[in-house]
C-alpha positions in Angstrom: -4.2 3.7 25.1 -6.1 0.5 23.5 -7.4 -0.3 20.4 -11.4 -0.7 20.5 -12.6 -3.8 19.2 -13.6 -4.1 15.6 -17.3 -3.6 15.3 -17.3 -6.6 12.7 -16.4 -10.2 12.6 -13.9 -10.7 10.1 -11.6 -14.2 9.3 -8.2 -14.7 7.7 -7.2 -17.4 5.8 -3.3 -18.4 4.9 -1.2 -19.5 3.3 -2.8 -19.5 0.1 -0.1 -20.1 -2.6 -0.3 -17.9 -6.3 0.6 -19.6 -9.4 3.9 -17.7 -10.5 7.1 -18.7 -13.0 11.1 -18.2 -12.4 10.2 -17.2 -8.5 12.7 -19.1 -6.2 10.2 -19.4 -3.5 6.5 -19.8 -3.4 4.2 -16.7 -3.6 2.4 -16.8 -0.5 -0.7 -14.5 0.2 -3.4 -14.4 3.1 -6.6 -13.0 3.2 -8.6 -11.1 5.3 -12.5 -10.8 5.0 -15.6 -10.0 6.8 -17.7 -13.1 7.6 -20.8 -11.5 6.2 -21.8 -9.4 3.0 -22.0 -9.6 -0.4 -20.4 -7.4 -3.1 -17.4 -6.9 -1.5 -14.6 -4.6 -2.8 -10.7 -5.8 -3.0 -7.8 -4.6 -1.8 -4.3 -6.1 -2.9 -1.5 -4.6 -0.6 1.8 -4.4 -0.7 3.8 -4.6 2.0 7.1 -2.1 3.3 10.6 -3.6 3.1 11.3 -7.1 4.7 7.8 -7.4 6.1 5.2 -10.0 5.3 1.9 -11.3 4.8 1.5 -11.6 8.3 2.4 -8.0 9.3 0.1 -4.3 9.1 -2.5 -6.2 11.0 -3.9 -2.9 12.1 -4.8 -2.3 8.6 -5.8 -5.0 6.7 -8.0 -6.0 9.9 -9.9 -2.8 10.0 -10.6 -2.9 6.3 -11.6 -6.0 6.4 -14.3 -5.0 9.5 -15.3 -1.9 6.3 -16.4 -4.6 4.2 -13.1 -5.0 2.1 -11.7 -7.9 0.8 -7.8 -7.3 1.3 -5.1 -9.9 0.0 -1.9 -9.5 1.1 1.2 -11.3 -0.3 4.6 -11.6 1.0 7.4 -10.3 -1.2 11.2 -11.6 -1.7 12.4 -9.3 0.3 10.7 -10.2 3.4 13.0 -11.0 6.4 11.6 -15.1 6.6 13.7 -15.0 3.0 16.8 -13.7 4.0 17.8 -11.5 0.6 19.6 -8.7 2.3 21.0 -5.5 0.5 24.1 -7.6 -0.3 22.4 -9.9 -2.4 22.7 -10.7 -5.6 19.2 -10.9 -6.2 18.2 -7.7 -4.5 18.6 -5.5 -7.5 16.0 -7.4 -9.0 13.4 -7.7 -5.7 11.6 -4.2 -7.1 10.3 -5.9 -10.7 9.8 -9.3 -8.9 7.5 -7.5 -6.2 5.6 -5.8 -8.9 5.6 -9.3 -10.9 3.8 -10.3 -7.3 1.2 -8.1 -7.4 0.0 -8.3 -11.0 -0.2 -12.7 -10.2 -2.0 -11.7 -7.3 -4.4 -9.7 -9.3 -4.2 -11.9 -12.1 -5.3 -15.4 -10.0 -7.8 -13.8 -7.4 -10.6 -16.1 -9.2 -8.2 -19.0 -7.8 -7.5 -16.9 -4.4 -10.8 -16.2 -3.3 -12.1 -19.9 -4.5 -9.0 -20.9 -2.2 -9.6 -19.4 1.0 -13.5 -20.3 0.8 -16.0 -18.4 3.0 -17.4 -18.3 -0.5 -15.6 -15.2 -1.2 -15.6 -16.2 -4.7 -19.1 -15.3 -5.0 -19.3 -12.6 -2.3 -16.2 -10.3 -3.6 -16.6 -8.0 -6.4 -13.4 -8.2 -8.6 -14.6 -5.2 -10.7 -13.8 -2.8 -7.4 -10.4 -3.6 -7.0 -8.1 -1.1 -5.5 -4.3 -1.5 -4.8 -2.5 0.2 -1.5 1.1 -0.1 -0.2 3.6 1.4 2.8 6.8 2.8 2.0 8.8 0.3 -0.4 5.2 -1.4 -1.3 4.2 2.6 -1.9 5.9 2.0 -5.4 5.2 -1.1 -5.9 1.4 0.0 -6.0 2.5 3.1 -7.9 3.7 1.4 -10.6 0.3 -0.5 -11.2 -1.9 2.5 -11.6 0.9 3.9 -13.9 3.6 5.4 -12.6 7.3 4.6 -14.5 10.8 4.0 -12.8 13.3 6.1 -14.5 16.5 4.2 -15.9 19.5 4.9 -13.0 21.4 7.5 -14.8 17.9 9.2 -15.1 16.9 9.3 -18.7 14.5 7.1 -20.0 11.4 6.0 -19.0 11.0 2.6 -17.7 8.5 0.5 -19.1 4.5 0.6 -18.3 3.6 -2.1 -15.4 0.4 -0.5 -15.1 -2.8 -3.0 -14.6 -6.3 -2.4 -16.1 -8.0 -3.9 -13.0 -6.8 -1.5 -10.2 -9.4 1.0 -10.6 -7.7 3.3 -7.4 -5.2 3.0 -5.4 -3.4 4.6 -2.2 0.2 5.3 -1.1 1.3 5.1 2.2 4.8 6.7 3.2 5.9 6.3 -0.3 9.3 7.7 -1.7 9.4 10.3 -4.1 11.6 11.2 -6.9 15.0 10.3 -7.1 16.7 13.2 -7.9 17.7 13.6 -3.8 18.6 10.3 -2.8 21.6 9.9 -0.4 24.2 7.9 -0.8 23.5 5.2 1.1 19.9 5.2 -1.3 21.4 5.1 -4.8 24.5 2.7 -3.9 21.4 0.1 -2.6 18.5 1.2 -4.0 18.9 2.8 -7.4 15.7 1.7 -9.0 13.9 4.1 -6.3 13.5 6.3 -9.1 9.7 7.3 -9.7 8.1 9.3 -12.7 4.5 9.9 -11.0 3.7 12.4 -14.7 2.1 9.1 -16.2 0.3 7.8 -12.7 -3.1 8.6 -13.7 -5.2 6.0 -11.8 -7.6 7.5 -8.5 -5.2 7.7 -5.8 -4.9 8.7 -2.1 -1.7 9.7 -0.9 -0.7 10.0 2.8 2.5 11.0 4.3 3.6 12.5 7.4 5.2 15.3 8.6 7.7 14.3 10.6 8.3 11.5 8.5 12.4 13.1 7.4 13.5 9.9 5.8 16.9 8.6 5.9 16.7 7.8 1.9 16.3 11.6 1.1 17.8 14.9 1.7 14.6 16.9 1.0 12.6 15.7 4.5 9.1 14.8 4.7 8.0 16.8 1.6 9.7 14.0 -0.2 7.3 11.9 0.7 4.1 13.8 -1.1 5.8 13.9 -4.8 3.3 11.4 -5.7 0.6 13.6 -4.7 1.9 16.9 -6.5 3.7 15.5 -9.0 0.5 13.0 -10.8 -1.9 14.1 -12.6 -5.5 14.4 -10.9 -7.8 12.9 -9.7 -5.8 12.7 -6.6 -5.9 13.7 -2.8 -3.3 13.9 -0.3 -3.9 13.6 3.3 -0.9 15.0 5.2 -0.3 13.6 9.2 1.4 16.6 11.3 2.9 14.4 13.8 3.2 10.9 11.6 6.6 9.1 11.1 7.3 6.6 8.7 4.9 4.1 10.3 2.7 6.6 11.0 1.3 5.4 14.3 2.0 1.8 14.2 0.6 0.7 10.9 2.9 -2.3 10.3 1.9 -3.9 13.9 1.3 -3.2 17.1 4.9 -2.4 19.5 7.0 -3.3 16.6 10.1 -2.4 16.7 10.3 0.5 13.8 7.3 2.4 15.1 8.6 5.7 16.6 5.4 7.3 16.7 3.2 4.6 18.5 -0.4 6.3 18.4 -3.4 3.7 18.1 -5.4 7.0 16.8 -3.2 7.6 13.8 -3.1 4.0 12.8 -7.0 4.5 12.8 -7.3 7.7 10.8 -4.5 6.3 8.5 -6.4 2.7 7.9 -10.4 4.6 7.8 -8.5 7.3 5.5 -7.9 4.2 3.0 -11.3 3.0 3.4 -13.6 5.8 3.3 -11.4 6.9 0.1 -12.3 3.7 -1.7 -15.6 3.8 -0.6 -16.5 6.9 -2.2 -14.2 6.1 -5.5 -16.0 3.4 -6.1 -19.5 5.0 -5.1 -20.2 2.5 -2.1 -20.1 5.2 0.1 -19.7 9.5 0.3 -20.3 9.9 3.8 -17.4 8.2 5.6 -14.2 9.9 3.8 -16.8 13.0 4.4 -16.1 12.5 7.4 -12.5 12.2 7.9 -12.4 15.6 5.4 -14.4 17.5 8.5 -12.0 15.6 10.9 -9.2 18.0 9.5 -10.6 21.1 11.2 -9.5 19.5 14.4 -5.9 20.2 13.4 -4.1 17.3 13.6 -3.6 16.6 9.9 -5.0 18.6 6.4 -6.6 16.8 3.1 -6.7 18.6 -0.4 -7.6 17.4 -3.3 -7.2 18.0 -7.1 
């Protein structure tokens, strides 16, 4: 089964380095854009553990062909830095990935100046959204409010939410922390969400066969952040998808269980035609995938 070619021209551009402080290695981005258009919408993404700026292709290609804008930086953790679960600095990697994002966000007049294609005067910064996979999920989360609870579970962390993400979406994203296994709060113990406060727009998507190895509750973990916000929110649930829910990440990789060009598709126009309509470029596309949904292969609601 191929991939059909894109229907527009699109270009990336990388490295483009993001003024930061106290990181021990350069913030790298790239960005993806179509070659034509003018008030173009953003996306900053976030991507799952020990992947890069140069991984979920797929994606950020296809919404670039919608008329997006997508930046996409590489965190510490990626595997070209070598910061493993046994380092030191690891405990740290989930405030420095969300440190990432809001320099992203925070420099894009310098990004999109950067990577030319006069994106500078072709994006529109006031439509920004923010979308991430799996760890990148909560990165995201955090940004349109979401908290991460202290490790014993009581306090509220503090607010890391930014007032330029005006929706976001969360791919494969963990939920609560209250069933971790042990493997998940001896290594990751700040993977401990409080989704009361997230009230940005959001789209989550999970799947249901996605019965991660982080949790003891199966795949319903993975839709907290949908049931557990507060609205606006919808939720579109993949019967069949896995963790990379097709192949998001890239094409044959290694972690993708479920390899299914179709799903990547529904998961990467999903993302789209949700922003689209948020920010009131478009209704009829994410009308679309809601029809879509009769065919039985995966559900939406909405709240």
């Amino acid at each position: 089964m191929s991939t059909p070619l894109l229907e527009r021209r699109i270009v990336a551009v990388k490295p483009v380095i993001v003024p930061t402080t106290d990181r021990p290695v350069p913030l790298a981005v790239k960005v993806t854009a179509p070659v034509d258009g003018d008030n173009l919408p953003l996306i900053v993404f976030s991507h799952g553990n020990a992947w890069s700026m140069d991984g979920y292709e797929p994606l950020v290609d296809r919404w670039a062909a919608a008329g997006f804008v997508v930046v996409n930086p590489t965190h510490l953790d990626s595997r070209r830095h070598g910061i493993g679960f046994d380092d030191p600095r690891f405990i740290d990697i989930w405030r420095i990935r969300i440190s990432d994002v809001h320099a992203v966000i925070d420099h894009l007049d310098v990004i999109l100046s950067t990577a030319g294609h006069d994106l500078d005067t072709r994006a529109d910064t006031s439509k920004l959204a923010a979308v991430g996979h799996s760890w990148g999920g909560q990165t995201v989360g955090t940004l349109l409010g979401a908290r991460v609870l202290d490790v014993d579970g009581g306090g509220v962390g503090e607010d890391f939410s930014h007032s330029s993400v005006r929706a976001g979406a969360l791919i494969a994203t963990a939920g609560t922390g209250d069933s971790l296994t042990d493997f998940a709060r001896e290594h990751l113990p700040f993977m401990r969400p409080d989704f009361s406060r997230m009230s940005t727009p959001a789209l989550v998507i999970a799947g249901g066969k996605d019965d991660s190895a982080l949790s003891t509750r199966g795949p319903e973990w993975l839709t907290d952040a949908y049931h557990l916000s507060p609205g606006p929110k919808r939720l579109l649930y993949i019967d069949d998808g896995e963790h990379t829910l097709g192949g998001i990440a890239g094409e044959a990789v290694h972690e993708t269980t479920d390899e299914d060009p179709r799903r990547v598709e529904l998961v990467a126009d999903a993302v789209s035609a949700y922003l689209l309509d948020v920010f009131g470029l478009s209704t009829g596309e994410w009308e679309k995938i809601a029809v879509g949904a009769a065919e039985g292969a995966y559900s939406v609601e909405g709240k």
